[in-house]
N, C-alpha and C positions, 0 to 999 in steps of 0.2 A: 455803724459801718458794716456794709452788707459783706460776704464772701462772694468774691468775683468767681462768677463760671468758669471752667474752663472751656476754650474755644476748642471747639469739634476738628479734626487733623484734617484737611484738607486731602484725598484723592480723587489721581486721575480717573478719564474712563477707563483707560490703559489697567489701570491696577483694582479699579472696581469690576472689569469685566470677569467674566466664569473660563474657567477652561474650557478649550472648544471639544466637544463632544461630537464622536461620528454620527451624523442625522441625516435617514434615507425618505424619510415620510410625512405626510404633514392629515392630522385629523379635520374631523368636522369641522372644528371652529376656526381652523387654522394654525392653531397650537403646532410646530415642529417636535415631534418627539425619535428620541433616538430608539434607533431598530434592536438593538440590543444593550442592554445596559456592560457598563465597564469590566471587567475584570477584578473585584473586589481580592485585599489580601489574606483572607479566610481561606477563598475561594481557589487561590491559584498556592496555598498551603500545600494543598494535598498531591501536587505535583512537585511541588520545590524542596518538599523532604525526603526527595529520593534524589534529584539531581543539585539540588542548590549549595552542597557541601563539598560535592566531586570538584577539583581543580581542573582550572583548566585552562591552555594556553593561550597568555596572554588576557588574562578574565579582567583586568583593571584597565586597559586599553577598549576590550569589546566594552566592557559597561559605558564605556565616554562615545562611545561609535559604534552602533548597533549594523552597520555594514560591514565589521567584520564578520559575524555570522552568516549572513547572505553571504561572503567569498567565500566561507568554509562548504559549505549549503553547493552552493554554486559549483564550483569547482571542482568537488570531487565529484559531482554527479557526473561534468563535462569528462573526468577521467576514465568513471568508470564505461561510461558511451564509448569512449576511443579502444580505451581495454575491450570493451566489446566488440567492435570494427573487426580489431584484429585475433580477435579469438574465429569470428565468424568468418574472416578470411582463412583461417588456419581449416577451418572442417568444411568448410567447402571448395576451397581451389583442387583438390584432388579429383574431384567426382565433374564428369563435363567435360566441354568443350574449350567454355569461355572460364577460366578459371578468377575472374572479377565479377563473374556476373553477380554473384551472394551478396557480396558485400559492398556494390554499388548502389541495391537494392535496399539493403539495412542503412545505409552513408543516409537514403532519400529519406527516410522514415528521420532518421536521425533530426537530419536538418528542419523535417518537419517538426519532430518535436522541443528542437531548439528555440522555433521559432513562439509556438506554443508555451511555453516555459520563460520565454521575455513579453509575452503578451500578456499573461495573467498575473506573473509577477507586477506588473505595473497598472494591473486595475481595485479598483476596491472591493474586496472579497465580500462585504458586507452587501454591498449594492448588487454585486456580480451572482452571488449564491442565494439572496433572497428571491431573485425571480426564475433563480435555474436550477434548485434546487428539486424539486416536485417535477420540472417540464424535464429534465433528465430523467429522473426516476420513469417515469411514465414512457417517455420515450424509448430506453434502451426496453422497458418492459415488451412492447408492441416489439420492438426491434428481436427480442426473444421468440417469442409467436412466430413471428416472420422465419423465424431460421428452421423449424420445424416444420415449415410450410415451404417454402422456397429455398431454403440452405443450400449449399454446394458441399456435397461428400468429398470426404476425403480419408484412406486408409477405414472406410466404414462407420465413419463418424460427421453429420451435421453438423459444423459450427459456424462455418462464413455464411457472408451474404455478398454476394460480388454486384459492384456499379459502377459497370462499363470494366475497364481494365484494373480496378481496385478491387481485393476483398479483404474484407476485415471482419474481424471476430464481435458481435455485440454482448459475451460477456465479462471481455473487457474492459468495454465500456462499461455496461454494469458495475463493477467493482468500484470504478472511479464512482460513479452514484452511487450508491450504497452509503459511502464515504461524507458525499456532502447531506446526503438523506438525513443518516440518522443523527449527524451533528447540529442539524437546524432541529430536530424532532426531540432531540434529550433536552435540548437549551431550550426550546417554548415549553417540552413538558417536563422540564426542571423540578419544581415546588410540586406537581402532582403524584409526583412517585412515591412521598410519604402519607398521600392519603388516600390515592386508589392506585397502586402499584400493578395489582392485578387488569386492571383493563390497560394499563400502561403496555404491560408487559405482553397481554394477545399483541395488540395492538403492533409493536416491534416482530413478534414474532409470524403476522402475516403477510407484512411488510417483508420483512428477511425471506417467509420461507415461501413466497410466490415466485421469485426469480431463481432460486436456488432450487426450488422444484423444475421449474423449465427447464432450466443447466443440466439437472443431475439426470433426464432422459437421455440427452445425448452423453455429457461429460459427466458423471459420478465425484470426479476430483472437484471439480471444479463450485459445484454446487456444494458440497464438505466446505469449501474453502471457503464461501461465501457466508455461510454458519458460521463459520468459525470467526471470522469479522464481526459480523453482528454480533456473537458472544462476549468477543473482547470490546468491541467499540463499549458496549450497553455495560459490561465491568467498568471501564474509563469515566462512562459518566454520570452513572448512577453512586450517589451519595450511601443511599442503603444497605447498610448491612447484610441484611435480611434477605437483600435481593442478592447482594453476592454469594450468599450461601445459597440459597436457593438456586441460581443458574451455575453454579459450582457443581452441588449434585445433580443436576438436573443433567450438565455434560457428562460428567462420569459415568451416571447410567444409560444415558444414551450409545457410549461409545462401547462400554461394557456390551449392553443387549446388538450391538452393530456389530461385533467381534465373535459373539457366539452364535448367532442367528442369522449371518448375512445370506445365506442358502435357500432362507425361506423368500428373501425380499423378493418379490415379482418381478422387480422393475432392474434387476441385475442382470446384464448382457452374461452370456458363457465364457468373454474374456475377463470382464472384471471378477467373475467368481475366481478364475484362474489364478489373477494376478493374487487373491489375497490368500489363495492357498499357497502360491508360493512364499506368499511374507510369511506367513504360520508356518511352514514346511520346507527350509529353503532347499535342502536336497532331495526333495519328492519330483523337482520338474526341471532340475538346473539346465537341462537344453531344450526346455520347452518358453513356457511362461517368466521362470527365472533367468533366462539367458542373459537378457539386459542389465541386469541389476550385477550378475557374477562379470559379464566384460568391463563393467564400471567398477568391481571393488580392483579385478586384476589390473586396467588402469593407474588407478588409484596406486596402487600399490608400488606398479613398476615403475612409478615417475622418480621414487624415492626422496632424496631432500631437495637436489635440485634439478629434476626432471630429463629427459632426453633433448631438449632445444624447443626452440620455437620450431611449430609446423613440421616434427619430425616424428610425434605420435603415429604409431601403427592402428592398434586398436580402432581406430576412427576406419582406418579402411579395412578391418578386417571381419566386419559385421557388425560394429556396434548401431545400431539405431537411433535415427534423429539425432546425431552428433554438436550438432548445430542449436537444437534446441531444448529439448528433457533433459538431455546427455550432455551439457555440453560441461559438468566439475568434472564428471573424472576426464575430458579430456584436458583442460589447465591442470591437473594431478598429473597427466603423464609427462607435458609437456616444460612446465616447468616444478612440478617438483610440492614438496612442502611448500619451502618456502612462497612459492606462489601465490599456491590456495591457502597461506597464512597472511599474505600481503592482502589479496583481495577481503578475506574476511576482515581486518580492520579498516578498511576503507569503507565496509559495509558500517560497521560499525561505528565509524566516526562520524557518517551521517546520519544513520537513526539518532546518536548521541545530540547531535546539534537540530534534529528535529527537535526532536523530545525536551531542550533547552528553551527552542522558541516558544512551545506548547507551554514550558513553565510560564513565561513573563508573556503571554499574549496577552491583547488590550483587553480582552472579555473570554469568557465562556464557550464562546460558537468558535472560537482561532484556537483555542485551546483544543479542544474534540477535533476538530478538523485536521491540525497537525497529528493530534494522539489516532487520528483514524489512518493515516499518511503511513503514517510508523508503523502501524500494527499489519495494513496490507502490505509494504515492503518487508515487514520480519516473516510473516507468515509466507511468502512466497521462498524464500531466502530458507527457511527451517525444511519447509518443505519438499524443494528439491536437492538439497545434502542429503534431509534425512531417505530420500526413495535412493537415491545411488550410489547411500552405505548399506540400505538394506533393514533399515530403523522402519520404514514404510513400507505400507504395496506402492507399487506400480503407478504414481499419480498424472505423469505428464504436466508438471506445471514448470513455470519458465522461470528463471533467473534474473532477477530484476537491471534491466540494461546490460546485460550480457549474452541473452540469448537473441537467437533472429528471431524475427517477429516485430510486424511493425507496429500493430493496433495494440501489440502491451507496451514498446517503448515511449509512444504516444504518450499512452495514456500514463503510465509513471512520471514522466517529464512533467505534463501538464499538472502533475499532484507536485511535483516538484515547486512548480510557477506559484502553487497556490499556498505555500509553505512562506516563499519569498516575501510575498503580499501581504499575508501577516506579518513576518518579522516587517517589512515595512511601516505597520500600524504601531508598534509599541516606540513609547517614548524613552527618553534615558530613563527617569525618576523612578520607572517600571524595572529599571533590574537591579536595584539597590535593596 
């Protein structure tokens, strides 16, 4: 009597099929292969042991419905825009004729970047950034050139390029590319950075530092700021120890030799020497070069905890500079108070937080770096103009992310915004378990 087989379990195609994997390309032979491989749990480790243990509201709901994050994501950005409206109405209805004109101007920007921000959100980031990844880069590059060449001054500095009744900043742009740049560039050259780190590393570094050279002719902040991305981006994605230490000292003595020797750089206008001798010096020039920075701590100061009213700040018309846009915390400091600029800072806060969450459980590697690139240009703008009008920094001129006027940076925030969404749109539930 033989032993009967057993019969082989019967499945569907339903249950035999693979899970659908995002696939933008197809090889020689016809083979589909996907553009980036998944999000492995090694891999998205090294993010999730800093955020995956923080609580957070409502975290058993978001994991069943990953569109609670897009509302969180969403929403306060839509806040912090409106909060901007009316900050921008407060520092310019004074000055003029038409006292709406500012802020029917920033409203246009606005709506345009709203629009921007539900149309990238609802494209696929993998498709969308494989082919405009490089044609960005390249383009806002030329778009650089061009502003040195054709620019429109202003207050003695080249930065627009005007078309027709529009001008816009192209190192604004830039920033946003940078962003997708080196997040496509760490993810293809992922695995080669423990075997030739070194050309890896030029490589990034003439990448970063050809636009950031352009910038820093006219705008010095601005080009700083731009390094200062590619520093942090390239920490976020590089696995290496070796290399964090190495780009570690490498900034420290960069910024050491920039602090002692800024006198000799050729390429430093006679205001920017100014500005950093008044950070070094602050009562050597307090009514020359430091003026701005002492009406912004006196601001600050006299808002107290809950400031003088809405639109009832003095300082704004009593010489403070660019109120509207470098300048514009200490005027929410006078106006409302602490408590304000402690409101605002945690709303800043609770969107990097929920960036930096999607960045944990992205589908793959290239959403991860793109959001961690997201975060790191909205913090550094954010550190950056606190730290110049407490007097922590020189002099930088950089903007306040959706708070200040300016329509080619709120653009372009929003739209990083969109690209943030699109991601969280790619991950599945089983992803944040």
């Amino acid at each position: 009597m033989t032993a009967r087989t057993p019969r082989r379990k019967e499945t569907s195609g339903a249950q035999q099929r693979e899970p659908r994997v995002r696939r933008t390309g197809r090889t020689a032979g016809g083979k589909v292969e996907p553009l980036y491989p998944r999000q492995t749990k090694g891999a998205r480790s090294r993010w999730s042991r800093i955020f995956e243990a923080v609580p957070c509201v409502g975290k058993e709901q978001w994991k069943r419905n990953r569109r609670h994050m897009n509302g969180y994501v969403f929403w306060v950005t839509v806040i912090l825009v409106l909060f901007g409206l009316a900050m921008v109405y407060s520092t310019t209805s004074f000055a003029g004729d038409e006292p709406l004109s500012g802020v029917k101007k920033q409203a246009v920007f606005a709506l345009v970047g709203l629009c921007a921000m539900l149309l990238l959100s609802r494209l696929d980031y993998h498709r969308l950034l494989c082919l405009s990844w490089c044609q960005l880069y390249t383009l806002s590059t030329v778009l650089l050139v061009a502003t040195l060449v054709f620019g429109r001054s202003s207050h003695g500095r080249t930065r627009w390029i005007r078309l027709g009744p529009v001008s816009f900043q192209p190192s604004e742009l830039m920033k946003t590319a940078l962003v997708l740049f080196f997040a496509v560039y760490l993810v293809n050259y992922y695995y080669s950075f423990s075997k030739t780190p070194k050309r890896v590393f030029w490589m990034m570094a003439v990448f970063g530092g050809i636009p950031a050279g352009l910038i820093a002719f006219q705008n010095l902040s601005t080009g700083l700021l731009l390094g200062a991305m590619v520093f942090l981006i390239t920490l976020l994605g590089v696995k290496d120890n070796r290399m964090h230490l190495g780009l570690a000292i490498a900034g420290a003595a960069l910024f050491f030799f920039a602090v002692h020797y800024y006198k000799k750089f050729p390429f430093l206008h006679p205001y920017q020497i100014a500005r950093i001798e008044s950070w070094l010096n602050p009562d050597a020039n307090a009514n020359g070069s430091g003026f701005q920075v002492r009406l912004g701590k006196y601001a600050i100061s006299a808002g107290g905890w809950f400031g003088a009213g809405f639109g009832r700040g003095v300082v704004k018309q009593n010489g403070l500079p660019e109120p509207s846009t470098d300048f514009i915390f200490p005027v929410i400091g006078e106006e409302l108070g602490m408590v304000g600029m402690s409101v605002l800072i945690l709303l800043y806060a609770m969107l990097l937080f929920c960036i930096l969450r999607i960045a944990c459980h992205a589908p793959d590697r290239y959403g991860a770096l793109l959001c961690g690139g997201v975060a790191v240009h909205i913090l550094l703008h954010i550190v950056m103009h606190v730290a110049v009008v407490t007097g922590l920094m020189p002099n930088t001129g950089v903007t306040l992310p959706f708070i200040s006027s300016g329509g080619t940076s709120l653009v372009s925030f929003m739209g990083e915004i969109g690209l943030v969404l699109a991601v969280s749109r790619g991950m599945r539930p089983e992803q944040l378990t």
